[in-house]
C-alpha angles and dihedrals in degrees: 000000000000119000118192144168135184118225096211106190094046103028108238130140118210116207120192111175111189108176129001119330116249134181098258094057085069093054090085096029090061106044102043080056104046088050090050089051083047085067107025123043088228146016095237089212146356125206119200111186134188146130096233123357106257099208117215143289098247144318099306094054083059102045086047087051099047088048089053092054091045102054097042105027093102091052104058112078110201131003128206109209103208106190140108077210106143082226081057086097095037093052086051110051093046086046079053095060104025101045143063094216118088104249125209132176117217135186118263091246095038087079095130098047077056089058109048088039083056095046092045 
């Protein structure tokens, strides 16, 4: 499961998976965002926050998550990256080289430091 919520006046999408990761958490996902890009030229920030990362549920939960990364990573501009997750550094350093948006890892319990660093 994939709990979110925009931030509209700030731009900042929240992410909170709990349990593998499927196709259908990224529906609403998807669309809430894309109707919010429709508006705004860029989301200013995204926070994903979890303790580990949880994976997905099968091949479809990744392939929705991969499309969703596709299609908006050039509009996020920066992602703050909340785990103690040992793929934390990993995730990090790729998001660094593949994608437009600064990307920073932060400790699980550091989520506040996250936040004022995305809305700075």
């Amino acid at each position: 499961m994939l709990n979110y919520s925009l931030m509209k006046p700030e731009g900042i999408l929240l992410l909170e998976p709990h349990g593998p990761l499927t196709r259908q958490d990224f529906d609403g996902v998807d669309q809430d965002v894309n109707a919010f890009l429709a508006e705004h030229p860029k989301l200013h920030g995204m926070m994903v926050q979890a303790k580990d990362f949880p994976g997905w549920e099968n091949w479809a939960g990744f392939s929705a998550h991969m499309s969703f990364v596709r299609h908006h990573h050039k509009q996020v501009e920066h992602i703050a990256l909340v785990t103690d997750s040992q793929l934390a550094g990993m995730a990090e350093f790729l998001g660094k080289h593949l994608m437009d948006a600064e990307v920073r890892h932060f400790p699980f319990t550091e989520d506040a430091q996250a936040m004022q660093w995305l809305q700075s």
